[in-house]
N, C-alpha and C positions, 0 to 999 in steps of 0.2 A: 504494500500500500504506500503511494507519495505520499509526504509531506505536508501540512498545511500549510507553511512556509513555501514547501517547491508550485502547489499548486497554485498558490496564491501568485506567487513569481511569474506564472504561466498565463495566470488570469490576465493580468495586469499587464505581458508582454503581447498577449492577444487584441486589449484594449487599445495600445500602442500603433500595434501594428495594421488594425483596423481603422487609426484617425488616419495614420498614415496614408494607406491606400486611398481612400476618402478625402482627406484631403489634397491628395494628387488628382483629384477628378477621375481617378483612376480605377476606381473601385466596380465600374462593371465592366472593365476592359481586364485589368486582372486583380486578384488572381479570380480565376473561373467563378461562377456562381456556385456550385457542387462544392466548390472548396471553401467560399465565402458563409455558406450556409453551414457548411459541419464546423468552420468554426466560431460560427453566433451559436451555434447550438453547445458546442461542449462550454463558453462565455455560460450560456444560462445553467449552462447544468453548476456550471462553480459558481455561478453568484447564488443557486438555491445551497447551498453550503453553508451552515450558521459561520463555520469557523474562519471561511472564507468573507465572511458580509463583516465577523466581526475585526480582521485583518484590516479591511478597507476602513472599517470604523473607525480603529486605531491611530489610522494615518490621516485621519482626516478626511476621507474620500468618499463621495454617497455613491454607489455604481447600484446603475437601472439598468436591467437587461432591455433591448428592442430589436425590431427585425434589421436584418441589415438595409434595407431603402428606408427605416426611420431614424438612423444612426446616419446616414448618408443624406438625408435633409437637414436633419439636425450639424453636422459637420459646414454645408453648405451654408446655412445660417448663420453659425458663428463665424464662419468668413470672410461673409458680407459684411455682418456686423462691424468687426474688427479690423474689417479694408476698410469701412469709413473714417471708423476711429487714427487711423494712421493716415490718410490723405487729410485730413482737420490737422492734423498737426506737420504734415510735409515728410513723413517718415521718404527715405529713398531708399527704393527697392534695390 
């Protein structure tokens, strides 16, 4: 049996790796949808994980499971958002 620590690690590199893709615009070019879906699915299965929710708790972090096309609006949202926020102030790309 992993870790609560390793699983949690895994959760949370899944998490990563799914803003990633998503925020590359990239998320239904790759990786594959088959591959995007088994990994929001094992995401939800560690966040039904008390030990797992309460890891996140620890650190401070609230994590909600969702499908992957609401994690990819949600992604695009904060985007926008925060491409405003940095043209208001002149940020250079």
């Amino acid at each position: 049996m992993q870790s609560v620590g390793f699983r949690f690690a895994a959760a949370a590199g899944l998490a990563a790796a799914m803003v990633l893709a998503a925020s590359a615009g990239r998320a239904q070019e790759y990786p594959a949808k088959p591959i995007i879906d088994r990994v929001n699915a094992a995401f939800v299965a560690a966040l039904s994980d008390e030990e797992i929710k309460k890891q996140f708790f620890n650190r401070a972090v609230i994590a909600r499971s969702s499908s992957p096309a609401e994690f990819q609006q949600f992604i695009a949202s904060e985007l926008a958002r925060w491409r405003k926020v940095a043209d208001a102030i002149n940020v250079k790309k």
